[in-house]
N, C-alpha and C positions, 0 to 999 in steps of 0.2 A: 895805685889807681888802675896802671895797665893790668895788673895780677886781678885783678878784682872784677873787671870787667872781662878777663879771660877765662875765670870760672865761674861768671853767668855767664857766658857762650855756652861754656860745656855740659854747665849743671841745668840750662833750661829742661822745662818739661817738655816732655813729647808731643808733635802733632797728632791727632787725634789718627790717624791713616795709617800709624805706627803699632796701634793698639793691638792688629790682630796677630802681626810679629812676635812683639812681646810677649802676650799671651799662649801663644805657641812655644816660644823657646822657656817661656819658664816653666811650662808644662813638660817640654825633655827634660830640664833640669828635673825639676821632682820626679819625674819618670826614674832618671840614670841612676838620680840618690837612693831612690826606695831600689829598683829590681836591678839595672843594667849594666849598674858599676859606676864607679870616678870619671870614664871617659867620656862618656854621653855628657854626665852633668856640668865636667867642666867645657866643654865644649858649647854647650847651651849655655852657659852665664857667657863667656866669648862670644857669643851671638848674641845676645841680647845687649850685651855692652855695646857693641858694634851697633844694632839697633837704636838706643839712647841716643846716640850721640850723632846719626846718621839722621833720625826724625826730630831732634831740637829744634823748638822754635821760640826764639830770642826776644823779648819785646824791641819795638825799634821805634825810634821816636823822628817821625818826619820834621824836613825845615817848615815852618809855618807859612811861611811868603808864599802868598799865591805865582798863578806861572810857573810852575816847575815840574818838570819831566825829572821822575823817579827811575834809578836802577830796579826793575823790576824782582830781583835777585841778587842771590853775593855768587862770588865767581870772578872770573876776569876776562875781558874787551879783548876776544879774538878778532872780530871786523868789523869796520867801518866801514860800508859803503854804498851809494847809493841802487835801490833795489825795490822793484813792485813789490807790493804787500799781496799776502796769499788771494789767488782768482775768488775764493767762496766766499771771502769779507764782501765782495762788491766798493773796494775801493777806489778804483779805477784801475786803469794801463801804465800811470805818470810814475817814473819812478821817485823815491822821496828816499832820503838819510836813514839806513836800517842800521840800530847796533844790534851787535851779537855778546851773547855775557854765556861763559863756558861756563857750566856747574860739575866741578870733579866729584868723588864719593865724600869728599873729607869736607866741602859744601855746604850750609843751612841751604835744605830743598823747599822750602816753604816758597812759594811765590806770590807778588804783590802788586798792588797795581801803581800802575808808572803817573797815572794822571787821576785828577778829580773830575768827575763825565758819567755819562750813563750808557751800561752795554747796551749796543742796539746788534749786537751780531755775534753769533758764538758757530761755530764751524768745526768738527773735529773730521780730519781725514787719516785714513790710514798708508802707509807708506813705510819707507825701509827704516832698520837700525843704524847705520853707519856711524862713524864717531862723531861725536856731537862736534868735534872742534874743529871737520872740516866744512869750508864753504857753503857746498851742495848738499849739507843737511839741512839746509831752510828747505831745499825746494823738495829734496827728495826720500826727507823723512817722517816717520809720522809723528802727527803734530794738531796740536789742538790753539785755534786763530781764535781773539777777541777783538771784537772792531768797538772802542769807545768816541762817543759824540761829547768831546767838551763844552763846557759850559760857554762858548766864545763863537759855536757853531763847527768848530772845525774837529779833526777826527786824527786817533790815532789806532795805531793796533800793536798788542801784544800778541807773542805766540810762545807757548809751551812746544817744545819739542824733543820726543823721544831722543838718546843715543844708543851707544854701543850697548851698554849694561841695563838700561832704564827700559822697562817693559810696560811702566803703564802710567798715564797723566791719568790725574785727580783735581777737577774743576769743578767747586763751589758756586761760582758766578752763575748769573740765570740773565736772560733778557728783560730789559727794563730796570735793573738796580740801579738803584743811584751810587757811587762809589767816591771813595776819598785816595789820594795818594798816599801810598803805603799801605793800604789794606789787603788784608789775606784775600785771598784767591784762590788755590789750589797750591800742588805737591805734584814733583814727580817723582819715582824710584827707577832707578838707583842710579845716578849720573845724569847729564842733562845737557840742553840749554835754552834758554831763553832770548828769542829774539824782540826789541821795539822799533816801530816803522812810525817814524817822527812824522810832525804835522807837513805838508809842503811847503816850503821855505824855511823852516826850522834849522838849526844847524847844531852839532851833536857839539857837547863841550869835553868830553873825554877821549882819551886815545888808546890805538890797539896796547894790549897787556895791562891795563889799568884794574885795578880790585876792586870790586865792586863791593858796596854793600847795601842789600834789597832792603827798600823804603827810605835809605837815609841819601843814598849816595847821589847826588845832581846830573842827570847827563843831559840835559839840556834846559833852555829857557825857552818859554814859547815868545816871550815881547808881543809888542802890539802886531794882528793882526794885518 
């Protein structure tokens, strides 16, 4: 069972944002084979290998139960702690429970949404690379904010956030979807992280270094209101 569900991790298809890697490297490859030599070509299938396996995107099957704050990503629970949500959501000042989920390269980069609601705010600002798995890369990297309005009234937000390696967020979502927990969203390459800034008074159910897995994994319960 584990073995079987480790080579549907590996063997999924590619997100589609991978495409034009792929087709690039298999183009050196036929390049090297026809004129340039072995070196080129095998080095291109090594790229494109590395590609496969860096743009997999896994099916994942959400808990059904309503009230549930989704791992937005797979990765692992650098921080816990309470922290304003980015100034351009128009969230307020209050701070509320942010977790932080690290995405190394070895990663599924596909990103998800944490809650069922409707984007009412998307914010991309630019800002520095620093490594994604320090603190001050919520505040001082660049990073692309979603603010969702749950069905209950209340609000949370997601943020994509550039790191060390990751030169570029890919955001699907548009103003006004309606969305489900667990649903694609975007990608970023190549390393990452993904921060959620819980409802106010929410409380996080995971702790630092915990592995995350995007769309399945629980990191919070909203309860009644």
């Amino acid at each position: 069972m584990a073995l079987g569900h480790s080579l549907r991790m590996v063997l999924a298809p590619p997100h589609p944002a991978g495409r034009p890697f792929l087709i690039g490297g298999g183009a050196a490859a036929l390049l090297g084979l026809i004129l340039l030599g072995n070196w080129l070509f095998w080095l291109a299938v090594i790229f494109v290998g590395f590609c496969l396996y860096f743009f997999r995107d896994p099916e994942r099957v959400p808990p059904s139960r309503p009230g549930l704050v989704l791992a937005p990503a797979d990765g692992h629970v650098v921080s816990i702690m309470p922290a304003v949500p980015p100034a351009e959501l128009g969230l307020g000042e209050a701070p509320r429970w942010r977790v932080a989920i690290f995405l190394s390269v070895l990663d599924v980069h596909v990103n998800r949404m944490p809650a069922e609601g409707t984007v009412t705010r998307i914010a991309y600002r630019h800002g520095k690379f620093l490594s994604a798995n320090l603190d001050k890369a919520s505040e001082e990297n660049e990073r692309n904010a979603i603010a969702l309005s749950l069905p209950d009234g209340r609000d949370l937000a997601v943020v994509q956030i550039a790191g060390l390696v990751a030169r570029r967020i890919l955001c699907d979502a548009k103003v006004g979807d309606s969305v489900q927990a667990g649903d694609r969203y975007g990608i970023i390459r190549f390393g990452s992280r993904t921060d959620v800034y819980l409802p106010p008074g929410v409380q996080p159910l995971v702790s630092e270094g915990q592995t995350m897995i995007g769309g399945e994994t629980v990191i919070a319960e909203l309860g009644p209101r």
